[in-house]
N, C-alpha and C positions, 0 to 999 in steps of 0.2 A: 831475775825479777821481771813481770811482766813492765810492760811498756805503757806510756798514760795514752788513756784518749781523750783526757783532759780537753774541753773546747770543742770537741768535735765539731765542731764548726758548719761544716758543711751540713749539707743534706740528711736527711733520714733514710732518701733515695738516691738514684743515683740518672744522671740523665744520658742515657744511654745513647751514644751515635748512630750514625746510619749503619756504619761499617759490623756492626754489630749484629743486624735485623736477619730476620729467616735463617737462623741457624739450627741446621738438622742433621742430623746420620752418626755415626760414629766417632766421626771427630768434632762435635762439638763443644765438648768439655776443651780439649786444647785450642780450639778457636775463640771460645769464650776467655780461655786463659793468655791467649798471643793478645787479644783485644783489650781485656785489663790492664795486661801489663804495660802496652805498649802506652795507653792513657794515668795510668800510675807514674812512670818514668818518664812522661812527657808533661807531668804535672797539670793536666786537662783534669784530673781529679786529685782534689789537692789533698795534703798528709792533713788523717783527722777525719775526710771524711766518712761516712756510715755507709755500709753496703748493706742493701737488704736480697737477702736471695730471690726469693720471692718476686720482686719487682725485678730482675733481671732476668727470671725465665721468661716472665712473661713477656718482657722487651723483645727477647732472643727470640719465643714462639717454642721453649724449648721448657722440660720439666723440670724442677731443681736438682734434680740430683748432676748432670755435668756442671752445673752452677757450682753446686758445692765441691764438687772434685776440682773446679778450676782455683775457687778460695784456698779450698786446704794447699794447693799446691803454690799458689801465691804465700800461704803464710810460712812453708818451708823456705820459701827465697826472703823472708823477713820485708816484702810490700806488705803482707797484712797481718795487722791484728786481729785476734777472736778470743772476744772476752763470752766467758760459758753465764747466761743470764742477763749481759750487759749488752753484746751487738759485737756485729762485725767490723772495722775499721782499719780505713788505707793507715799504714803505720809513719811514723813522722819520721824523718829523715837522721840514721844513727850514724854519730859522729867515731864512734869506735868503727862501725861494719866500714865505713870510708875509711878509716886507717887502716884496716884488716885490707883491702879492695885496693888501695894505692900499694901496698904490700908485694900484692900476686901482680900490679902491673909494670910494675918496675924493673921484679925477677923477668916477667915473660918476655916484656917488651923489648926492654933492653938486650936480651937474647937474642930475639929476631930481629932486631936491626943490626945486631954486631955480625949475622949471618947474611942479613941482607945485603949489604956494605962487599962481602966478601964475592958474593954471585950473580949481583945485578947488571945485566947487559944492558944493553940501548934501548932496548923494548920496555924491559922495566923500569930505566928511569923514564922514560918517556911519559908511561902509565903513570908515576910516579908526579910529572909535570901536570898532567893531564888532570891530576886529581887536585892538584892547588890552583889552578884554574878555575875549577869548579867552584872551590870554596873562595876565590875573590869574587865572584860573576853572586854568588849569593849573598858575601856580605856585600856589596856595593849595592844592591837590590835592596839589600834589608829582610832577603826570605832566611829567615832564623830556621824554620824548619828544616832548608834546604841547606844550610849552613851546618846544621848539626849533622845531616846526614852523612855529607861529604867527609866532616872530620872523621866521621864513624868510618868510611869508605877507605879515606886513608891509612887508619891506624891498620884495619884487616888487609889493605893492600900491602904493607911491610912484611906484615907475616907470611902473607901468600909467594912473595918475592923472597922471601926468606927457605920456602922449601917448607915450611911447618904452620901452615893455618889452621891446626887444629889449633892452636897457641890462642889464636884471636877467640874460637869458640869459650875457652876457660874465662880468657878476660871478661869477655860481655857475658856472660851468665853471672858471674862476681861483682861485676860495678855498676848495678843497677843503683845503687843508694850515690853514687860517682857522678850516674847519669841525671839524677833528678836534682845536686846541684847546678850542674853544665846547664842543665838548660834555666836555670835564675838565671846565670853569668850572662844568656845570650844575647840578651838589650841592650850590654853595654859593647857598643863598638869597638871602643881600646881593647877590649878584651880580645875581643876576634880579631882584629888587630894583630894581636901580641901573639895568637894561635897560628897566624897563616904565618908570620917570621920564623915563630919557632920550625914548624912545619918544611920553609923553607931551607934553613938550616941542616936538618935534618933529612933534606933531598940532596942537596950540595953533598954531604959528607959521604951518603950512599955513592951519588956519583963517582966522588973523588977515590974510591972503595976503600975510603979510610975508617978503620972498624970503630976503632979508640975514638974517633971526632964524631962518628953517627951515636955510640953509644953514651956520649958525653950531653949531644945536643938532647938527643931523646930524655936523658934522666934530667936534663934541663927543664924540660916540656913538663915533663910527670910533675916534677917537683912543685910544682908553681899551683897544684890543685890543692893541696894541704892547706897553705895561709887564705887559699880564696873561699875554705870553710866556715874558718871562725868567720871572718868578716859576714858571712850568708845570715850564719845562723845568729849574730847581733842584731844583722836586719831584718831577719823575715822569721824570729826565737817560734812563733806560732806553727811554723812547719819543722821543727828539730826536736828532739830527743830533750826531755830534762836533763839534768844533773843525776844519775841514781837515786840520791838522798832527798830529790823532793819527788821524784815518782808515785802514782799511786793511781787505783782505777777510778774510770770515770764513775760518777753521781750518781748517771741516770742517762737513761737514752736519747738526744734532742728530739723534742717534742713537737719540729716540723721542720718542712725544708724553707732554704733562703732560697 
């Protein structure tokens, strides 16, 4: 069953960033599509709102047609909605595709830290240290952007110290619906908080090269993103998924931007 766009809330348009402008040649369409997404999952464009093609070539300097190969290809990764007569729209955050997405990171993750734990020299715990450094120096700042990055820098650092980073590629293609909770989560301090101990944890056990202790702290970590859904989606129901049985399409198209 299609997905609501009930509210859509947002715009008609979309206000399109710098990082976006004079986009030409051949790979435009996937530059248009790294720059959606990246404001999709970073929640700069929030679930709901209306993408019009049109107003994004023109942003871009570019024709619609890689406009619309970058949508369709967002709407394969389940960011967008396209309703045929109604409009295009960023899609609200699916609470199954997050269970589907903690699923695959669990198997993967758990995997390469139980292998990381087994082959990490001095160099890679170091790197290892180096990298929750980072993520203190950001939260203590309060740069949330740079917080998130780090965490993100971490998780592909395990895999890579692991011998298998292709591992981190499948994750982050998968947990975009993952990602655009995390970044609700990242205001609250306790939370990041509670990420850099885990995280902690979970260097220690590498060190100690105890497999069973890295793969315990790790499914620790994971585990703790599940309960921090429901709570998201009581607070902020206007960016999530119905219930299936009230689903249905939106009205009408809003009839201007906020």
């Amino acid at each position: 069953m299609a997905r609501s766009a009930k509210g859509a809330g947002a715009a008609a348009g979309l206000a399109v960033t710098p990082r976006m402008g004079n986009l030409r040649g051949e790979t435009a369409s996937q530059r248009i599509h790294a720059a959606l997404r990246e404001q999709i999952i970073g929640m700069e464009i929030a679930p709901g709102t209306a993408l019009q093609e049109k107003q994004i070539a023109a942003a871009c300097g570019v024709s619609r047609t890689p406009v619309h190969e970058a949508i369709l290809k967002l709407a394969d990764e389940r960011l967008v909605d396209i309703f045929p007569q109604y409009g295009t729209f960023v899609s609200r955050i699916s609470r199954p595709a997050v269970r589907d997405a903690m699923v695959i990171r669990q198997s993967l993750e758990r995997t390469a830290v139980r292998e990381a734990a087994r082959v990490a020299d001095s160099t890679a715990v170091a790197r290892l240290r180096d990298s929750l450094a980072l993520q203190t120096s950001a939260h203590e700042t309060g740069q949330l952007a740079a917080f998130h990055g780090a965490d993100e820098a971490f998780h592909q650092l395990v895999a890579e110290i692991s011998g298998h980073p292709n591992l981190w590629r499948v994750v982050r293609a998968e947990k975009a619906q993952v990602d655009r909770c995390r970044i609700l989560t990242l205001p609250a301090a306790d939370r990041r908080a509670s990420v850099m101990a885990e995280h902690a944890a979970i260097v220690e056990a590498i060190a100690a090269h105890d497999a069973e202790r890295a793969e315990a702290a790790m499914a620790r970590h994971l585990d703790r993103v599940l309960p921090s859904v429901d709570a998201l989606a009581d607070a902020h129901p206007e960016y999530f998924d119905m219930p299936e049985a009230e689903e249905r399409l939106p009205l009408a198209l809003p009839l201007s931007s906020r």
